[in-house]
Every structure is written in C-alpha cells, then in structure tokens.
N, C-alpha and C positions, 0 to 999 in steps of 0.2 A: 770531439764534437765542437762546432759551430753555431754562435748563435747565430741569428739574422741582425742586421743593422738595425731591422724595423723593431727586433723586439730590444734593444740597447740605446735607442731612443728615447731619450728624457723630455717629456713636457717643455714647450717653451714659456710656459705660464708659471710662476712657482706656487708652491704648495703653500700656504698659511700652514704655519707648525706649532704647536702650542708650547714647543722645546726653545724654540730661537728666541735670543732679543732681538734681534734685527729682521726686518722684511725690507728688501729693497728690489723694486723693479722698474724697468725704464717702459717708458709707453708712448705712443706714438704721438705727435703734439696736434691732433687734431678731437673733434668732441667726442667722438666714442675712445679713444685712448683715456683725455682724462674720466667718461663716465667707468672704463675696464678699471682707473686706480683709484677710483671712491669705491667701485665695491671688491677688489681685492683687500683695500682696508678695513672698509665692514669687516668681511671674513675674518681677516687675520687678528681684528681686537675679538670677534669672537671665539678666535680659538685662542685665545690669551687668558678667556674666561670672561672677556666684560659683552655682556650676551645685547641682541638687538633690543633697543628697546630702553636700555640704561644710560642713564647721564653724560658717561663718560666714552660710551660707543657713540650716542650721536652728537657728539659736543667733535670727536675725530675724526665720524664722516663728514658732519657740515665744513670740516675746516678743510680736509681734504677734497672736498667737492669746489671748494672756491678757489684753494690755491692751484691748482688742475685746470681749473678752468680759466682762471685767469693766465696758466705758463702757455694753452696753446690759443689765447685769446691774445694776449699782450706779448708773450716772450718767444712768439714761434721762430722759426726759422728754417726755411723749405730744406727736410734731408736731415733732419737732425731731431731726435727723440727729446722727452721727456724724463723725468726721472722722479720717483714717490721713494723715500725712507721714511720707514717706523723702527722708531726704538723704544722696546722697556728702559726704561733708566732706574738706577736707584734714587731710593728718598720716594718712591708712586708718584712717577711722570712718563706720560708716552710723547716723544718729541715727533714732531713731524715736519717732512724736509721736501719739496717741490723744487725739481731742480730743471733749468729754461737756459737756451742758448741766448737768450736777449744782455746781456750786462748791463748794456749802458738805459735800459729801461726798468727803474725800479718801482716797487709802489707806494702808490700817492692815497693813506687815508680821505676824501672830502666830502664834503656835504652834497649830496646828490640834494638834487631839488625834486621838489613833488613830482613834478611830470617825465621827469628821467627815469628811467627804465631800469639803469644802472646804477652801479656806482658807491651800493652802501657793502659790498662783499668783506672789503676791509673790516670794517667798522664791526660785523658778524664774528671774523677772526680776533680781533681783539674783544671782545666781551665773552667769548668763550676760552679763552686762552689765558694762561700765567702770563705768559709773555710771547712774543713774535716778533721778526725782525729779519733781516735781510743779509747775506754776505757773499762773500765770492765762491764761484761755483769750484768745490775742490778737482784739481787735475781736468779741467776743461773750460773752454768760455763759457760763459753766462753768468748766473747767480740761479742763489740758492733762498728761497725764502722758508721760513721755518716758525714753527709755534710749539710752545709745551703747555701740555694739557695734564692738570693733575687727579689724580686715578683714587684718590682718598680727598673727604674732604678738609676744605681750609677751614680752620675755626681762626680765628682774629680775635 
C-alpha cells in the first residue's frame, strides 16, 4: 500500500516541542515574517514551560520582536530570508539569535530624541538582556545579532 504525498507532507512551519533545545526557523524579511517569529517564540518559550504572561516569556518576546524587526527593517535584502534561533542553554539562559543578509550594516544603540519615532529598540534589548551583541552570520552573508536572557533570577 501507498501512502499519498499529501498525507507525507510535513508542516512548513515547525512545531514548538517542549523536548528540543533548539527552535530554529527562517522567515521571510518583511513585517509579517518578523511578527510569524515573535510569535513562534512566544509558543516555543511556552512550551518550554515559561507560560505568557512571565518575566522571562516576555523579556524573549520583546527582544524577539525588535531584533525581527529591525533584520527586515535594516538588514533586508530582496530574495533572501530571515533567520530566529532559540536555545535552552545550561546555567537558565534562553539565547536568542536574528540572523539578516545585511553585514556590512550593524547596530548602533543611540539616543533617539523626543520627537523620533524610533530608535530606542536597542536600548529595550539591552535592559532586558545578560548580554547582546553582534557577529558573523555562520555559513552565509550577513550577521547574526543575539541576546541571552536568564530564565532564573540574578541575585548580586
């Protein structure tokens, strides 16, 4: 017996699994791509167990939401996707990685002024963030910009 093609057809979306460390999916570089990989990340921290609504879900959708927005804002390039990784990491840190065909255009934290519209999205990722930071996009042009968020808190 024979199945059908149609029923041996995998989703082009991936699942959020609550088994995996890693979720990674490329999306398209325009504004409904990055708004599909803020909320595949919602999903996927919640099936991680960190539910809507917690510190640590939306500390890694706002960041996901800006660096998204900023790759098909700043890093587009006509014909060529986007890219979101999340990792569980050891030690309770979720890293997160926005990956953009632009290189040669990185980002610039600055003082947006009152009446700019923009410009403070940076400034969001690092106060929500351990750390964030920038490097070369692995096995393709662009860059990768990235931030780790920790999932237990800091005591000092």
């Amino acid at each position: 017996m024979t199945t059908s093609p149609r029923t041996e057809r995998r989703s082009a979306l991936p699942l959020p699994l609550a088994d995996q460390t890693v979720f990674s999916f490329r999306f398209t570089a325009s504004p409904r791509g990055a708004r599909l990989a803020r909320r595949l990340a919602s999903c996927q921290m919640d099936a991680w167990g960190w539910r809507y609504g917690t510190p640590v879900h939306d500390s890694v959708e706002l960041i996901v939401a800006e660096l998204a927005a900023n790759a098909v804002t700043h890093g587009r390039v006509p014909g060529r996707d986007a890219e979101l990784r999340l990792s569980r990491e050891d030690g309770g840190h979720v890293r997160i990685e926005v990956s953009d065909a632009r290189g040669e255009r990185l980002p610039e934290t600055r003082d947006a002024g009152s009446g700019e519209d923009g410009g403070r999205g940076l400034l969001l990722v690092a106060a929500l963030a351990k750390e964030w930071g920038t490097a070369q996009r692995p096995g393709a042009p662009g860059k990768t910009v990235w931030a780790v968020v920790p999932t237990v808190p800091v005591h000092e």
